[in-house]
C-alpha positions in Angstrom: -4.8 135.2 107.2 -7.3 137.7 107.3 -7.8 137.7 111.3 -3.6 138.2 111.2 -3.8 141.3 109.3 -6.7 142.9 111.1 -4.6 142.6 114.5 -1.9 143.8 112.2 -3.8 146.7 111.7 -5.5 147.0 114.5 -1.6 147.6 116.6 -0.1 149.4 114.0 -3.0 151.8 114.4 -3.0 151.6 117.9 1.0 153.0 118.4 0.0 155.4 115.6 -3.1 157.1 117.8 -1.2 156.5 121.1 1.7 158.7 119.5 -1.3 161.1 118.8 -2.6 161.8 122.0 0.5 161.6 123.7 2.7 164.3 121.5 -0.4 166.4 119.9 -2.7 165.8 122.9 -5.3 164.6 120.2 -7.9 162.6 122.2 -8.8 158.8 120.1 -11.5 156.3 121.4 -10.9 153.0 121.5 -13.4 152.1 119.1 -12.2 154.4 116.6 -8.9 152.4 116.5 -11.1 149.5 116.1 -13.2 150.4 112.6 -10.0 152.1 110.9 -8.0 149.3 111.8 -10.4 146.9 110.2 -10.1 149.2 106.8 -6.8 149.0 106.6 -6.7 145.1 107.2 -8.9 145.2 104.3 -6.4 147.7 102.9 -3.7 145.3 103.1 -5.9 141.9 102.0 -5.7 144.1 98.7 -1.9 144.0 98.2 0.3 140.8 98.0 3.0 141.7 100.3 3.3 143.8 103.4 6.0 146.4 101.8 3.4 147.9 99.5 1.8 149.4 102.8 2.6 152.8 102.4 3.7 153.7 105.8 6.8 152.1 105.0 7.7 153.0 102.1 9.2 156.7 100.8 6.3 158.9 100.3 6.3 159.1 96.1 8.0 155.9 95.3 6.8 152.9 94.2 8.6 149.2 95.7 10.1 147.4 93.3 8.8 143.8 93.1 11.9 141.4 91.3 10.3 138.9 88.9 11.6 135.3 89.2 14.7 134.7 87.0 13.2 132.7 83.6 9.6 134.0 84.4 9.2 134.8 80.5 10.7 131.5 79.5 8.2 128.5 79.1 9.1 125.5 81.2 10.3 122.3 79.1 7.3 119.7 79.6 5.6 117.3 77.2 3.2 120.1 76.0 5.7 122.5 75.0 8.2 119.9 73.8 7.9 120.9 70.3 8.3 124.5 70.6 11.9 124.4 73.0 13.4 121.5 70.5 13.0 123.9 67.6 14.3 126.7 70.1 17.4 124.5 70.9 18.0 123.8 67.6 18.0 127.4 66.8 20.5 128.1 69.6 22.7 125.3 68.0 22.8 126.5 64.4 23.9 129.9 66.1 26.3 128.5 67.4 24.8 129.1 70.7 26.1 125.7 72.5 26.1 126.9 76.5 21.9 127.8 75.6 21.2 125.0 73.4 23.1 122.6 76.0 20.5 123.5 79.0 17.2 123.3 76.4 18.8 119.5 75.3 19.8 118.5 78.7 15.6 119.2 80.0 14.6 117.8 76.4 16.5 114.2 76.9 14.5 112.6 79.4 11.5 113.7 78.1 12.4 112.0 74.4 13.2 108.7 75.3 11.2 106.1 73.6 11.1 108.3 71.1 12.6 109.7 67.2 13.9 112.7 68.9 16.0 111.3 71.2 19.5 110.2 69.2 19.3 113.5 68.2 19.2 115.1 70.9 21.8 113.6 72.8 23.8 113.4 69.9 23.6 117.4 69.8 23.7 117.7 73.3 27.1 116.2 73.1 28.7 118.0 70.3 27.2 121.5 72.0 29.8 120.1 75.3 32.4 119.6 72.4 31.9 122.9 70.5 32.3 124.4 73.8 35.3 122.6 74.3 34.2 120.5 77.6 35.8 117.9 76.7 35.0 115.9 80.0 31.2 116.4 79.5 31.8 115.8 75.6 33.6 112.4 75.6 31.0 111.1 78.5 28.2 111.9 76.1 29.0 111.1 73.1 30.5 107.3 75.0 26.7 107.4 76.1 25.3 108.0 72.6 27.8 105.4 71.2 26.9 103.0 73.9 23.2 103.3 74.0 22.4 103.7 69.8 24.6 101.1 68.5 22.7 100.6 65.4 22.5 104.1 64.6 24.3 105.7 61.5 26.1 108.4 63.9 27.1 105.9 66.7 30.5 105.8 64.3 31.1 109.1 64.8 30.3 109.7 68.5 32.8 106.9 69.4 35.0 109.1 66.7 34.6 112.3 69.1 34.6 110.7 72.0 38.1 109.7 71.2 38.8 113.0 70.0 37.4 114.4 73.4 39.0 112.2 75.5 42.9 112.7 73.9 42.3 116.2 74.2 42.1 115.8 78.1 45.7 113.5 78.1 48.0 116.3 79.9 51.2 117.1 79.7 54.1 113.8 79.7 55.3 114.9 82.2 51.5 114.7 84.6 49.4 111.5 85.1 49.0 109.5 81.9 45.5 107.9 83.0 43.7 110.3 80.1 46.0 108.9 77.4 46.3 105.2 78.2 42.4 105.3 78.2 42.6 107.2 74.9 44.8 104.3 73.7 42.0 101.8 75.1 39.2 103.5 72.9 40.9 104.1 69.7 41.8 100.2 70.0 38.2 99.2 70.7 37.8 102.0 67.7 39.8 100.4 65.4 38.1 96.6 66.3 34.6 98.0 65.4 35.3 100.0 62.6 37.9 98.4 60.4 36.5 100.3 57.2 35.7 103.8 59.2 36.3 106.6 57.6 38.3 108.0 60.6 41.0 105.3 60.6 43.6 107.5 59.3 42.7 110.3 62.2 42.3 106.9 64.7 46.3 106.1 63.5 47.6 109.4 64.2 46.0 110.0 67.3 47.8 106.9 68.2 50.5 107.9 67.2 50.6 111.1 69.1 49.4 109.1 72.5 51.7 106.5 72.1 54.6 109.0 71.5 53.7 110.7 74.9 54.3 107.7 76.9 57.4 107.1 74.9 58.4 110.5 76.3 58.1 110.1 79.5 59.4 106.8 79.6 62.6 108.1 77.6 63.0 110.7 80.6 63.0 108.4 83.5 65.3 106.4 81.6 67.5 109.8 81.1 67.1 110.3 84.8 68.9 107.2 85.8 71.8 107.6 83.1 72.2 110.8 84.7 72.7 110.2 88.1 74.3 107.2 86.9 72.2 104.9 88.6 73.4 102.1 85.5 71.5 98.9 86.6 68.1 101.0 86.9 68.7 102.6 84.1 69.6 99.6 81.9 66.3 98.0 82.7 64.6 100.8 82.1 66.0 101.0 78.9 65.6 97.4 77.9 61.8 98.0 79.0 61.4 101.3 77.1 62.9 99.3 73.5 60.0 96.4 74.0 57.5 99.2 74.6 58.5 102.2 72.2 61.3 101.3 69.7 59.3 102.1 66.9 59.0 105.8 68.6 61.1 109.0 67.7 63.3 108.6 70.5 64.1 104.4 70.2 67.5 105.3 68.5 68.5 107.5 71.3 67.5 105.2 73.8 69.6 102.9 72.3 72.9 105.0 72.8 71.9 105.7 76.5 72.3 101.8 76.7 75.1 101.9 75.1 76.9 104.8 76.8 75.3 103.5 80.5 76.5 99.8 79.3 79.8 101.2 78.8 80.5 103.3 82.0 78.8 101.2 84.5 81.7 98.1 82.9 84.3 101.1 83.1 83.4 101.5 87.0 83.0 97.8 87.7 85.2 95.5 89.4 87.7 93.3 87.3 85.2 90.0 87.7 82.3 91.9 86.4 84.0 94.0 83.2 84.3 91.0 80.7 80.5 90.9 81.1 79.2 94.4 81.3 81.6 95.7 78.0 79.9 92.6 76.4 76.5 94.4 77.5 78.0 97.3 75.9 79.1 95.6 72.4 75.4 93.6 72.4 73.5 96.9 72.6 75.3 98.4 69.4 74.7 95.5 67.5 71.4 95.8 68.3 71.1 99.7 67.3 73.1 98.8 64.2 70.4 96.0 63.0 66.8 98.2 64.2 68.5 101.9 63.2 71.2 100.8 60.5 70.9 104.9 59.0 71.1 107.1 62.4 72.9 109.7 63.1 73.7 108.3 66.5 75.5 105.6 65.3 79.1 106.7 64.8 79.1 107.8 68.8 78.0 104.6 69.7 80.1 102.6 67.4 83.5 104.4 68.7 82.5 103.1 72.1 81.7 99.8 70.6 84.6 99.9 69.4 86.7 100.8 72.8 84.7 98.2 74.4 85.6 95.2 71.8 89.3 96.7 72.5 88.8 96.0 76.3 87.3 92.3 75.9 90.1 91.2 74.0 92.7 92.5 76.2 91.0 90.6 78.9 90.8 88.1 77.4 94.4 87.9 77.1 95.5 88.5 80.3 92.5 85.5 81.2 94.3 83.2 78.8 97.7 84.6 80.1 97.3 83.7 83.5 95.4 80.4 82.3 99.0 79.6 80.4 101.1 80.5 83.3 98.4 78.2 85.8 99.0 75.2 83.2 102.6 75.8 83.0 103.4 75.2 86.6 100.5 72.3 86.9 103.0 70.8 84.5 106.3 71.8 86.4 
């Protein structure tokens, strides 16, 4: 290194003196340019970068050296363990979760095998969840849940990771994946905590996950009714009663049956209206006995009604025409 900055010198010095003689006319021996360049190589063995050489910098101004980013902060290692865990914990209780997060996250590996590490990944978590990252929240606090089984919080990581991951479930209208695996974990939940006491906020969360699916179901099955796609949209209906009839919208599922039994008979062929207005008739019998006090019944019962009406009179002309057929077997 030193040998590099002596020739360094040495041709800086030399287009320096040429420039001399040439434009001044100043005459320069060639050991001359030999001994000062050897002082300024020793010059520049003194400074730790080749900008602070003053003939390239502004005459009066000092370079400005940039410090590495974090140069004040002590790095997290097993000696200085202690002193960042009480700094994290510092940065949590003031409400500080992006700082505390990147402390617990270098802290973690370092604690395992140890007291300190339930607690910090439990923290680690719930900084994710203050922050509301709920992805990052709901993996950790599965991880803590999964890994600490027989610790007293391991309850209430599973608690908000469930919390995490059903505030991820989207819109009904998007991909349900979020809040059918919601649904999983407040099952598995409810299996390993009988006696929690979250099961009441476990229920509702159900409840509310449950009653998304129910919604988007219900809209497909609206979907069909209205383009009057009938058999699709009987099946879905039958499929949506098994899944969600205990849901806000089962009674109104049940008058799209009835309704789409009633106009897909009305629009059928004479050999298939006997059993389709039957369809019709069966459905409200079945509303009547699951929602016996909705407000949707006296619409469906008028076309219950229309559609009793329409069986019996073809069931006359059947037995009409069944009289007339005996008749003449008899003639």
């Amino acid at each position: 290194m030193q040998l590099y900055r002596k020739i360094l010198a040495i041709s800086i010095l030399s287009i320096v003196f040429m420039l001399k003689t040439t434009v001044f006319g100043v005459p320069v021996s060639e050991n001359q340019v030999h001994q000062e360049g050897c002082v300024l190589s020793c010059q520049l063995a003194d400074n730790d970068a080749f900008a602070d050489f003053t003939v390239f910098n502004t005459p009066g101004k000092k370079p400005k050296v940039k410090k590495p980013k974090g140069s004040n902060s002590k790095k997290v290692t097993f000696e200085t363990f202690e002193e960042n865990l009480n700094k994290a914990k510092d940065y949590y209780n003031r409400q500080l979760y992006i700082s505390a997060s990147r402390i617990f996250e270098e802290l973690y590996p370092l604690s395992m095998g140890t007291p300190y590490a339930d607690t910090i990944l439990f923290l680690f978590a719930d900084c994710y969840y203050q922050n509301k990252d709920y992805e990052m929240a709901a993996f950790h606090y599965k991880e803590y849940a999964n890994r600490y089984t027989g610790s007293p919080r391991a309850e209430e990581a599973h608690y908000y990771a469930i919390k995490s991951i059903a505030q991820l479930s989207p819109e009904y209208s998007l991909d349900q994946t979020e809040t059918y695996y919601a649904i999983e974990e407040i099952n598995v939940f409810i299996r390993n905590y009988p006696n929690s006491p979250y099961m009441a906020e476990c229920n509702a969360l159900l409840d509310e996950m449950r009653e998304k699916l129910a919604l988007k179901a219900f809209e497909v099955l609206k979907l069909y009714y209205n383009t009057e796609n009938y058999k699709a949209a009987q099946i879905a209906a039958q499929s949506f009663l098994k899944k969600y009839a205990s849901s806000s919208y089962g009674d109104d599922a049940y008058l799209i049956l009835v309704k789409n039994n009633y106009e897909y008979a009305s629009k059928s062929v004479d050999s298939k209206k006997l059993e389709r207005f039957t369809a019709c008739v069966d459905a409200f019998n079945s509303m009547k006995a699951s929602y016996p006090y909705s407000r949707l019944l006296a619409e469906a019962q008028k076309l219950a009604t229309d559609a009793a009406a329409k069986i019996q009179k073809i069931n006359n002309k059947t037995e009409s025409k069944n009289s007339k057929k005996r008749g003449n077997n008899e003639d």
